[in-house]
N, C-alpha and C positions, 0 to 999 in steps of 0.2 A: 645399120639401122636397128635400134632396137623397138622390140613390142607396143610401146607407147606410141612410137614414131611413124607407126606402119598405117596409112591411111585409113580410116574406115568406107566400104563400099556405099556407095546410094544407089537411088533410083531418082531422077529428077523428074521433071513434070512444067510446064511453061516458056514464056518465051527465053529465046538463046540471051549467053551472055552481052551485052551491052544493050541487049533490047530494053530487059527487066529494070526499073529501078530503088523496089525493095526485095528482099529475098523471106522466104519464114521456113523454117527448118525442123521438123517435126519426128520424133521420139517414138517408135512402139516400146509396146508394154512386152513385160514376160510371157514367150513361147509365140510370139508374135514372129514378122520381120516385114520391114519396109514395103513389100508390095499390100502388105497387111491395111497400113494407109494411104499410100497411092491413089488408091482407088476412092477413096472420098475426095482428091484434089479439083476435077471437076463441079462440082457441086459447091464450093469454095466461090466459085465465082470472083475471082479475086483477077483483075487484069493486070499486067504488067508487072507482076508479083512472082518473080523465078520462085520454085518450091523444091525442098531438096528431103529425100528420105534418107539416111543414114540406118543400114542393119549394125547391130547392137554385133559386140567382137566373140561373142561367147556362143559355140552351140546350145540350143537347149537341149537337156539330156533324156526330155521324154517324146518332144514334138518331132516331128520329123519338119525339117526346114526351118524351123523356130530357132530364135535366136534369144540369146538373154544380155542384160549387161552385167549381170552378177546372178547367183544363185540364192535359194533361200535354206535354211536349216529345216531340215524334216519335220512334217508337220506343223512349219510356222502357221499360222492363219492372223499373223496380224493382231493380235489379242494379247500378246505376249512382249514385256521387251527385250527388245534386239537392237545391237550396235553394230546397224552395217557399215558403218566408216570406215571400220576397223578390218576387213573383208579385202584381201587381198585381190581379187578377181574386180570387186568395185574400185579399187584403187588405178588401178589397168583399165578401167573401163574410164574412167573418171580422167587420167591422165589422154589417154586416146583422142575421147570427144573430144577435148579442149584442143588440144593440137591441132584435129583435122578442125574444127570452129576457127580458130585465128588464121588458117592457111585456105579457106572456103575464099575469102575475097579474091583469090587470086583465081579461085574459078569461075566466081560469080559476077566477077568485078564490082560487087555490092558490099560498101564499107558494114562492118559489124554493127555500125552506127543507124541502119538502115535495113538491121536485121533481127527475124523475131525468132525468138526459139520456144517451141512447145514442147509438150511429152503429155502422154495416158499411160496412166500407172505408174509401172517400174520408170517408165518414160520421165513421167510428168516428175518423180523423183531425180530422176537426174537433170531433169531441166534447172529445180528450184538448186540444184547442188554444186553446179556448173555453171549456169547460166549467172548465179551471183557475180562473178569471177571475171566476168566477160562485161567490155563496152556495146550491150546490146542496146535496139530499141525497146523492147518489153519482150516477156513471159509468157505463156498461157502453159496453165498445169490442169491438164483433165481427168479427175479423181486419182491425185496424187495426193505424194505425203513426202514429211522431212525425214531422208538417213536418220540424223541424230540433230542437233541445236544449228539453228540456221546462223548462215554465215552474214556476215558485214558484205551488202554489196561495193561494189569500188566503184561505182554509180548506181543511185535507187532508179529503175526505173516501173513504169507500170507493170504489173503481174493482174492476171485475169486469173481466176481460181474457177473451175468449176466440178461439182462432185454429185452424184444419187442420192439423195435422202434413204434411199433402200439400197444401197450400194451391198451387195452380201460377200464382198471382196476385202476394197480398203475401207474400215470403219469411217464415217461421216466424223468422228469425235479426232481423229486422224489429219484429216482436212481440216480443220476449224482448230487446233493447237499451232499448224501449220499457217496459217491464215493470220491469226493472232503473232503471231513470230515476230513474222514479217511485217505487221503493223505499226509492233513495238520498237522497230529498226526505224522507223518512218517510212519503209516502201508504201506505193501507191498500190490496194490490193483492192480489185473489182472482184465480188462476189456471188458466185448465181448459183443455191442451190438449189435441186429439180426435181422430181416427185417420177425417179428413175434412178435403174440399176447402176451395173460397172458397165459403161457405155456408151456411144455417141450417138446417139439421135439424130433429126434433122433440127431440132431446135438448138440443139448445142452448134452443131456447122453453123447456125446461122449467128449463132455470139462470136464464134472466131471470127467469122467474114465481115461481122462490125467491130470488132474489137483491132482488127489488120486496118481496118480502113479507116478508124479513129486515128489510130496512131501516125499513119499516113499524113492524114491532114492537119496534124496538129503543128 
């Protein structure tokens, strides 16, 4: 088995496999790891909705328990350009997710078709990077941003965007090239931005737990 193939670990959250009839699969950011979000899955309020946390394949090299799915170049801050596609560690990371995503049905027993994939930050980057690629039900990116030029999805499906107005992390102008991208692709991109940092609020839980249940019903 090689590196790609090697499962990544979760933490789950909701009811067991066959109860659940959609699944949503959510991303930490850099120096995070999956108990990281967890713990807002109550609050979700989301019933019959399996949730799955996957930690990112990478130690973070200054957290202790943090996890990364790529690294950043010394001193990045976002301000500068960078071509992470090109980043071997995201490539690994990138191959990973996708593998453990296509092989989740068989835990979940929740076709992909009936499955949402989010990410914050580094996350919400990999969401938009991977998540193309995949016969998902929709997206949610929470103050994320594109590696490099967004991909062709191999189905559009709904993407939820949301990001800080004061974000002092991922630039807002970040988000909104990102946003725009994806527009020009014809994806369907719902947009909220919020008079708030690099962060989840209770306002923001309460767009995912409509935006999961839009799509539900649609």
């Amino acid at each position: 088995m090689t590196l790609a193939e090697t499962p990544l670990q979760a933490l789950t959250y909701g009811p067991d496999p066959g109860v659940a009839d959609w699944c949503l699969v959510a991303l930490h950011g850099w120096g995070a790891n999956a108990a990281d979000l967890v713990g807002l899955a109550p609050y979700l309020k989301l019933s019959n909705m399996a949730m799955v946390f996957p930690d990112a394949p990478w130690p973070h090299p200054q957290v202790s328990g943090g996890r990364m799915w790529y690294g950043f170049p010394a001193g990045y801050d976002f301000r500068g350009a960078h071509d992470f596609a090109t980043q071997a560690d995201l490539q690994t990371s990138r191959d990973r997710l996708k593998t453990w995503l296509l092989t989740l049905p068989q835990t979940t027993q929740i076709p992909l078709e009936r499955t949402i994939l989010a990410g914050f930050s580094q996350g919400g980057a990999m969401t938009l990077d991977v998540g193309s690629q995949l016969p998902l039900a929709g997206q949610i990116v929470l103050s994320g941003y594109l590696h490099s030029e967004a991909q062709a999805p191999v189905t559009p499906r709904p993407v939820m965007m949301v990001h800080g107005s004061f974000d002092p992390v991922v630039p807002l102008a970040l988000a909104r090239q990102a946003k725009n991208a994806l527009a020009n692709q014809g994806q369907s991109v719902t947009w909220h931005e919020i008079a708030m940092g690099h962060e989840i609020p209770p306002q923001v839980i309460e767009l995912i737990s409509g935006f999961c249940e839009d799509l539900r019903q649609a």
